[in-house]
N, C-alpha and C positions, 0 to 999 in steps of 0.2 A: 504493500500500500504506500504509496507517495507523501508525502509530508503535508500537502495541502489537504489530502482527503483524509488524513490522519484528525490533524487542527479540526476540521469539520465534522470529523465523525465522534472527535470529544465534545464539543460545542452539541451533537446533539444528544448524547448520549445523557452528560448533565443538565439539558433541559429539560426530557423528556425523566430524570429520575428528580428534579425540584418537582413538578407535577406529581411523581406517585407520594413523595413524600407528605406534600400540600393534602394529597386526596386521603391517603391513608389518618392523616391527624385532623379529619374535618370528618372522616365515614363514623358513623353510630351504627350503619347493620353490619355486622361482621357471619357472615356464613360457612361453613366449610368449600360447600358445593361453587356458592358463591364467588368468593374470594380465589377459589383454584379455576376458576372461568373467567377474574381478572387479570390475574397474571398471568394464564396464560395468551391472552388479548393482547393485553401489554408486551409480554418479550415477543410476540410474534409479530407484531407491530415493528418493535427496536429493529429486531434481525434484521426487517425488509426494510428498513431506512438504513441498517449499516450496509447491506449489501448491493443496495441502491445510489448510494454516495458516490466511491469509486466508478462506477459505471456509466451516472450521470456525469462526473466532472472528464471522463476521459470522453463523452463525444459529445461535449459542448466546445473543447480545448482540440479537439478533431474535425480535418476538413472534411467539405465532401464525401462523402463513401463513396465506393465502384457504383455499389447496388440501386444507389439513389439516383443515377442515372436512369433508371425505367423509368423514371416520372414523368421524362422528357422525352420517353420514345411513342410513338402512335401503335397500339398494340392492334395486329388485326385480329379481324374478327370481337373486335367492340361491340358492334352495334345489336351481333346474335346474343353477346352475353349479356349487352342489358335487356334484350327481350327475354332470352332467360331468366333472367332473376323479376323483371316483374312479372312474367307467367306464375313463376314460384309465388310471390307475394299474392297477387291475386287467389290464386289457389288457395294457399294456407289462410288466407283470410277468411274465405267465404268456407273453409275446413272447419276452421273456429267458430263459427257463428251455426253451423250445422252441431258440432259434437256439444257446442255451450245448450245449445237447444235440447239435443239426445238427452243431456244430465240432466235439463229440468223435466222432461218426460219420466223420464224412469224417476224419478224423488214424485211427483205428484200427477202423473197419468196427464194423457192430454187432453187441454183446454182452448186451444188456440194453436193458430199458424205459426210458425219461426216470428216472422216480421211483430206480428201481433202480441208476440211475450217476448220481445226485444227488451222492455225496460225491467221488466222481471228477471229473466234471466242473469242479466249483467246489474242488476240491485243499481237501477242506475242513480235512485234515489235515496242509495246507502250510503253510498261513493262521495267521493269529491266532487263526481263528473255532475251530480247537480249542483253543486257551486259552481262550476264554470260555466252551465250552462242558463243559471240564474243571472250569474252577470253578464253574459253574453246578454240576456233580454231586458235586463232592466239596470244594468251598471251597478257603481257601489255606492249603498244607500245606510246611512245612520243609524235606521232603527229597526225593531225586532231584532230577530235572529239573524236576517241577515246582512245585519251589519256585519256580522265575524267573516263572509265573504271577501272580505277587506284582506285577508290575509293571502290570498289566494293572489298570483299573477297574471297581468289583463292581456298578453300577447293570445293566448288561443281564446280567451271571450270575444276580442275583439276580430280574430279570423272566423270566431263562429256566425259572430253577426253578420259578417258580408256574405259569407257562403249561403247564411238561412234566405238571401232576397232570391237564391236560385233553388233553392230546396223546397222553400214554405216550411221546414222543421226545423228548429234548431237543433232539438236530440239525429235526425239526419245528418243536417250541416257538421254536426260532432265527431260522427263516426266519419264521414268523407273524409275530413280533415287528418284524423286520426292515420286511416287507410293511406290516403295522398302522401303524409309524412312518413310513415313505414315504407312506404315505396322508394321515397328520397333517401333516406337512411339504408334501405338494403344496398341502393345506385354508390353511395359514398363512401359507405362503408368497406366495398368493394375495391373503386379508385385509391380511397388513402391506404389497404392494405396493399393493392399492387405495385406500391412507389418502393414498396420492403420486400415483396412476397411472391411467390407463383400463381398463378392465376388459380389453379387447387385450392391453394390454401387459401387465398383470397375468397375463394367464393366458401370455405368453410368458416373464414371470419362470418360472412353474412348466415350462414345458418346456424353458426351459434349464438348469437346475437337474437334470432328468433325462438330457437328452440327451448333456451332457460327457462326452467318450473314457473317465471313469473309475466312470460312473456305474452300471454294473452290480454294482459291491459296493454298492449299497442295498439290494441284494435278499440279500445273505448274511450270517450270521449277526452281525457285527461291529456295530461302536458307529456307522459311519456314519449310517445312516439315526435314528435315536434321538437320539443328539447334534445331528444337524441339525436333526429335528424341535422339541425342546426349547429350542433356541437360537434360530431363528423363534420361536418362544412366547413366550420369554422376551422377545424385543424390541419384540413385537408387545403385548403386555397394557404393560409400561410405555410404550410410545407412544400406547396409549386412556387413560395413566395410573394405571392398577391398579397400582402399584408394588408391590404383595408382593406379590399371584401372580406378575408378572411374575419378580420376583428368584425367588420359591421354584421353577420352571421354570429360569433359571439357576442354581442351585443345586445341579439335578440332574443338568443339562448339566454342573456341577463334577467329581459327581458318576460323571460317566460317561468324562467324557476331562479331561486336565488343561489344555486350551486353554479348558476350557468360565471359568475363572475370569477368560479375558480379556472376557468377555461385561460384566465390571464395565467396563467405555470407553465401550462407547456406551451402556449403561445410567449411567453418571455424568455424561454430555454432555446427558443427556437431562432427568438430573434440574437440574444446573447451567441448563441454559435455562429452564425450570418454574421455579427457584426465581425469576431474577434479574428473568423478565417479570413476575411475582405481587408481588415487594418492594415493589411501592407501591398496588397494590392491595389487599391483606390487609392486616389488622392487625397489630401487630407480633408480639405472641401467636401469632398461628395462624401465621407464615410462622415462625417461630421452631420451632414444631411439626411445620413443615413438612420445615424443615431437618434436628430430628432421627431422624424418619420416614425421610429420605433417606441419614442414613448407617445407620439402622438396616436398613435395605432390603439399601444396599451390601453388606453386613457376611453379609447371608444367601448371596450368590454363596457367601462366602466358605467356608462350613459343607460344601457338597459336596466340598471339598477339603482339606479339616480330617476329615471323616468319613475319607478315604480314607489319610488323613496318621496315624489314631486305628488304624487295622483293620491299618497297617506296625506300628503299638506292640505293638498286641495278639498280632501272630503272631509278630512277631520280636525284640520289646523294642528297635527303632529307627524311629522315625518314617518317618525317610528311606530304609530301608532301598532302597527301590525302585531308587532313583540308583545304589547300591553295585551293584546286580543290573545295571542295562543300564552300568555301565562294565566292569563285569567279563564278563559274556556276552554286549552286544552293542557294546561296545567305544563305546559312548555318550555323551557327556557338552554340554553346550551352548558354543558358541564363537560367532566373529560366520556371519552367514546368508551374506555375501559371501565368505569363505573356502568354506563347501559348496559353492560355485559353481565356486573354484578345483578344487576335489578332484572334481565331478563332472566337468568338462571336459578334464580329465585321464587319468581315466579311461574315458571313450568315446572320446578321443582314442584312446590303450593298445589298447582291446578292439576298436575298428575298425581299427589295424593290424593286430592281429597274429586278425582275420577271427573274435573271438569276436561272433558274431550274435547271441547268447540274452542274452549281458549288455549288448551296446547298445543292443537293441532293447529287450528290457525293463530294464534300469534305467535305463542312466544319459541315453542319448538324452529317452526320456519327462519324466523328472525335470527335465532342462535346458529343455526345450519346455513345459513346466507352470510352471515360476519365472518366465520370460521371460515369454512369453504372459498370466501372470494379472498381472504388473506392467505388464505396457504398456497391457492391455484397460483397468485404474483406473486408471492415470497418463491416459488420451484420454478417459476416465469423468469425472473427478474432479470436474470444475466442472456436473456433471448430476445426482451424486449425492448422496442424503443423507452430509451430512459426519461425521455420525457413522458412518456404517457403513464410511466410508473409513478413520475412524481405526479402526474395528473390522480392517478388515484389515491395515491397517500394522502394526499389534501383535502379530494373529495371525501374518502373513509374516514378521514376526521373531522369532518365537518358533517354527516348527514347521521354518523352514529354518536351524535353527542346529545341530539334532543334528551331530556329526560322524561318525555313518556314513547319512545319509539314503536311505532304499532306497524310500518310499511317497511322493514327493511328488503324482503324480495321484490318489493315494486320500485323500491331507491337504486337497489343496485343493478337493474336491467339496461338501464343507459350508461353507465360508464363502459363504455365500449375497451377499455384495454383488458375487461376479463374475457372477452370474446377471442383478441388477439394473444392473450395468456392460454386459452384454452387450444387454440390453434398450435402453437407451438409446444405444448406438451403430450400432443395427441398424433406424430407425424407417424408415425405404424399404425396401417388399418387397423388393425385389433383395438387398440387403444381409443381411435379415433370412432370406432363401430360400438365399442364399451360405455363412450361418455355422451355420445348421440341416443342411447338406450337409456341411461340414468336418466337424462335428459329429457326427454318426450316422455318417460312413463313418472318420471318428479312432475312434471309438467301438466297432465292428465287428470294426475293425481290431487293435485292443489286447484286446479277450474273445477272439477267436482267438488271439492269442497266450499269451493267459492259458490260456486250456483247454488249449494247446497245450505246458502245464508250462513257458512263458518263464518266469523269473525276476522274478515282478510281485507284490508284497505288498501 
């Protein structure tokens, strides 16, 4: 290890142990079960930050790769693979709206046409997807209940609005949207792994992406499929170098969920590497221009969450209003991610004593098998993958498993798109590759049955 990535990997080692120490002399619940599901969060965590370090700093400090020349070449046979892959999209969409249909037949005999137990089926009035689709039709309003809509982000309310002047539905114009952006996101996800990848593996990034246990909220009205799409986008146009579409795409992802402004890590890894290999090639001028292109770039992330920071001013004269709203109705506020671990293990502990099945099976079991699982798959990833999308996750995973009432972790972590391309690279022997595609579709089966089956799955 080199002396700089040494300096750094101390610097994070004692950040990251002033926190356990803070949390450990602040915790009152001390568990056995508990406690050995923190720590183990936690060193699993550390590892994949020390072994991300080194990694990171050698291909920020590194030109060009060979490989990263496909980016720039014209692959034939383009235009069949993206019919390809939207055949595939179409299909598995209209798959899921058929098999989502099948499990509410077999739970309660039939009543109605597919179309007709649409919002049944997918509980669309259990969901978030009617708060999005409340503000699509009436924006955000002060009183009753749905004032706490306020928390929620207005980029797909506001796609839903436009679409319903061609639909006449808004729960329609929801799913279109949905659909439309799963399509964009299979197309992107595709190109930004081909810039690394063989066209194979490429298109297995895109079916894993789809086939994870939680991947049938792509298809429903929510920020999944749009946020992921956008966030591809955004990483993909700044890795061909387009730096401000690329940001203006993260922006919108800001825009749309409030993870999207972690999109500024590997969009500033990316620009850090571009600046330092150019420094002696450019003039000093033009790299000087270069540089403030790059923070001007960064800065645009930042606008989709400024806008949504502006529209809390507007409706309630406090920025932050939102924060107020999920500590007070959803009892929410950010703590460390390794403590959710304690509180979730605890609580499945609890609910499989005392035989409550609806709450283990959907929440807190799934949740604990989502955190685990998507650390250990980039922890045995990590020296395969691009290091910037590593540190994209580490920031996301600390950020979305910090709420302290976490109830969506398999619907959080379906868009982070580098467990797609982790799973890709740990899976290049059919066998392996035929093994976690079966996990996967029968995990996956397994959790939309419960879900239609009104478990307790957000």
């Amino acid at each position: 290890m080199k002396k700089h990535d040494k300096v750094i990997s101390i610097i994070f080692v004692l950040i990251m142990a002033g926190m356990a120490i803070f949390w450990a002399d602040s915790n009152h619940s001390w568990t056995v079960l508990g406690t050995i599901a923190t720590v183990a969060c936690f060193a699993l965590f550390v590892l994949l930050g020390l072994r991300t370090i080194p990694v990171l700093s050698e291909y920020i400090l590194t030109s060009k790769q060979p490989e990263e020349m496909r980016a720039h070449r014209i692959e034939p046979g383009r235009k069949q693979t993206w019919l390809k892959i939207i055949g595939w999209m179409l299909i598995s969409r209209a798959l899921l709206l058929i098999i989502g249909y099948v499990f509410l037949i077999i739970q309660n005999g039939y009543s109605g046409g597919l179309f007709s137990k649409v919002m049944e089926t997918w509980h669309i009035s259990g969901i978030d997807a009617a708060s999005y689709l409340g503000i699509a039709e009436n924006g955000y309003v002060t009183e009753g209940d749905a004032k706490f809509h306020l928390v929620f982000f207005p980029f797909l309310p506001n796609l839903i609005k436009v679409v319903e002047i061609f639909t006449g539905s808004y729960l329609a114009a929801g799913f279109v949207i949905s659909i439309l952006s799963s399509i964009v996101a299979a197309l992107f996800a595709y190109e930004l792994a081909r810039i690394d990848m063989s066209q194979r593996n490429a298109l297995r990034v895109v079916k894993y992406i789809f086939i994870f246990p939680a991947a049938f909220f792509f298809l429903i009205p929510m920020t999944e499929s749009l946020f992921l799409a956008l966030s591809l986008m955004c990483i993909y146009f700044v890795r061909k170098k387009q730096w401000f579409i690329g940001c203006l795409f993260g922006a919108l992802a800001a825009y749309t969920r409030s993870p999207g402004i972690l999109l500024a890590v590997p969009v500033a890894i990316e620009f850090v590497r571009e600046l330092l290999g150019t420094y002696k090639v450019v003039n000093r001028r033009a790299w000087i221009s270069r540089l403030v292109g790059a923070f001007a770039c960064l800065f645009i992330i930042s606008l989709g969450l400024l806008a949504y920071l502006y529209i809390n001013y507007e409706v309630t004269g406090n920025a932050f209003q939102y924060s107020i709203y999920q500590k007070e109705h959803w009892f929410q506020k950010l703590y460390f991610f390794f403590d959710t671990v304690r509180y979730q293990m605890e609580y499945a502990v609890r609910t499989f004593i005392e035989g409550d099945s609806r709450n283990f099976l959907g929440l807190w079991l799934p949740n604990l098998l989502t955190i685990f699982s998507a650390l250990i798959v980039i922890y045995m990833a990590a020296k395969k993958l691009n290091p910037a999308y590593t540190a994209y996750f580490i920031v996301y995973f600390a950020f979305v498993v910090a709420p302290t009432w976490l109830l969506s972790a398999p619907r959080y972590f379906i868009v982070v798109f580098p467990l797609a391309f982790a799973a890709v690279a740990l899976t290049e022997e059919k066998s392996k590759d035929a093994a976690l595609t079966a996990v996967s579709v029968i995990g996956g089966l397994l959790y939309l049955a419960l879900f239609v089956a009104g478990y307790p799955i957000y």
